[in-house]
C-alpha positions, 0 to 999 in steps of 0.5 A, spaced: 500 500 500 505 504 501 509 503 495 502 505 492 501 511 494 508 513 493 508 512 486 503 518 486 507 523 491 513 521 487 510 523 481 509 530 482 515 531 485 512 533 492 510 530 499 505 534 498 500 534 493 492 535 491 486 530 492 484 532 485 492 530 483 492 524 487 484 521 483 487 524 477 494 520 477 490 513 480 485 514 474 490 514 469 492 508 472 486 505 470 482 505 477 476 507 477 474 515 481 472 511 487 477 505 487 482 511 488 478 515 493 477 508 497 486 507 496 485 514 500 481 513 505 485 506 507 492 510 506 490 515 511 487 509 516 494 506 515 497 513 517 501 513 510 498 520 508 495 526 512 489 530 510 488 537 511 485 542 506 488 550 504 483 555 503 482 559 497 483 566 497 481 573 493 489 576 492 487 582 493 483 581 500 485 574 503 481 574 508 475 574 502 475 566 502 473 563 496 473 555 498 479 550 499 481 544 497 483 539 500 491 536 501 494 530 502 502 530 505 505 523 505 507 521 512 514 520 514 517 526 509 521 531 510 517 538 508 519 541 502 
């Protein structure tokens, strides 16, 4: 499982990358959306990942928040 989801992270370079990333990478994979959400979900339960989310925001007024997205951080890495 941990071989796995590195795959993805190591894909984009990064410890840290886009639930949007991650689903798109799995799926270019051949897994179907929700075979990639359950790989996310199980990952998170077996501590290889951390979620976490990252409002949006207006440049010109960060305090006007847009929406977010949501974060996945491997576990175990160093932060870029």
């Amino acid at each position: 499982m941990k071989a796995l989801v590195d795959g993805a992270f190591k894909h984009f370079g990064k410890n840290k990358i886009y639930e949007k990333q991650f689903i798109r990478y799995f799926k270019n994979k051949g897994m179907s959306e929700k075979e990639a959400d359950q790989l996310w979900i199980k990952a998170n339960a077996m501590n290889i990942i951390e979620i976490g989310v990252i409002p949006i925001a207006r440049r010109e007024n960060p305090l006007k928040i847009l929406g977010h997205v949501t974060v996945f951080t491997l576990k175990g890495k160093e932060e870029e």
